[in-house]
N, C-alpha and C positions, 0 to 999 in steps of 0.2 A: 804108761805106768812107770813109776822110779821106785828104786828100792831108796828108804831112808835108813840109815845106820846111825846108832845112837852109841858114843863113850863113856864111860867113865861116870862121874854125876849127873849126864844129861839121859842115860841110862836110866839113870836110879830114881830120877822123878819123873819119868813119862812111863815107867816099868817093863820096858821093851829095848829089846838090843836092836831089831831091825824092824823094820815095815814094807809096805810094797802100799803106794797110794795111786790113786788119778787123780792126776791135777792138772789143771790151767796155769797153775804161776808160771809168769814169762822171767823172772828172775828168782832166787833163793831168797832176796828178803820176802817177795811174794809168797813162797812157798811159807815161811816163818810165819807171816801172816795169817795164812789160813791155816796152819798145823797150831797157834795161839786161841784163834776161834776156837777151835774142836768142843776143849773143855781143860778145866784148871790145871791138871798136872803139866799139859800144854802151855799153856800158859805161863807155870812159875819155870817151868824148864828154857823158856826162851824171853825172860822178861829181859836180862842185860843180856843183850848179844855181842856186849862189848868183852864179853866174858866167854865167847865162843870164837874157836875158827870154826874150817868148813873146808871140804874137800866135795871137789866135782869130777866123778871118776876118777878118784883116787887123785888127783892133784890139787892143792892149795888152793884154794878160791875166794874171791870176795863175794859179799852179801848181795851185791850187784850183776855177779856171774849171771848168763842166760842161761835157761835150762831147755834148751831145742835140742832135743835129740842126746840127753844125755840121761844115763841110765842106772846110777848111781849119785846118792848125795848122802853126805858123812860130817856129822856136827859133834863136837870135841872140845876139851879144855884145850887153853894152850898149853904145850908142853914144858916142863920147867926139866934143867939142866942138875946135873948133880956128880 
């Protein structure tokens, strides 16, 4: 099981701050993948990924990250500076 954490607008179109899934994906684009399946809010919330980071247990991650044994994953806008 992983807990997913959702931010800010990716919050606000999947309608949930967190989740706890079972999954098979061997990497987080994988897991994107199957969290797009599910059903549309899925879907519009992870259509441009180029519009999201990601954090794996809490540190910075690429889309390519593995997810073996890890227990936490956190999808987010980029942060913008001010």
């Amino acid at each position: 099981m992983i807990d997913i954490l959702y931010f800010a607008w990716v919050r606000e179109r999947i309608g949930l701050p967190r989740e706890r899934v079972q999954t098979d994906a061997a990497t987080v684009a994988d897991l994107v993948a199957e969290l797009r399946g599910r059903e549309e809010r899925y879907a519009l919330a992870f259509a441009d990924t180029s519009a999201l980071r990601v954090a794996v247990d809490q540190d910075l991650a690429d889309f390519d990250a593995p997810l073996a044994g890890v227990r936490e994953v956190a999808f987010f806008p980029p942060m913008t500076g001010g």
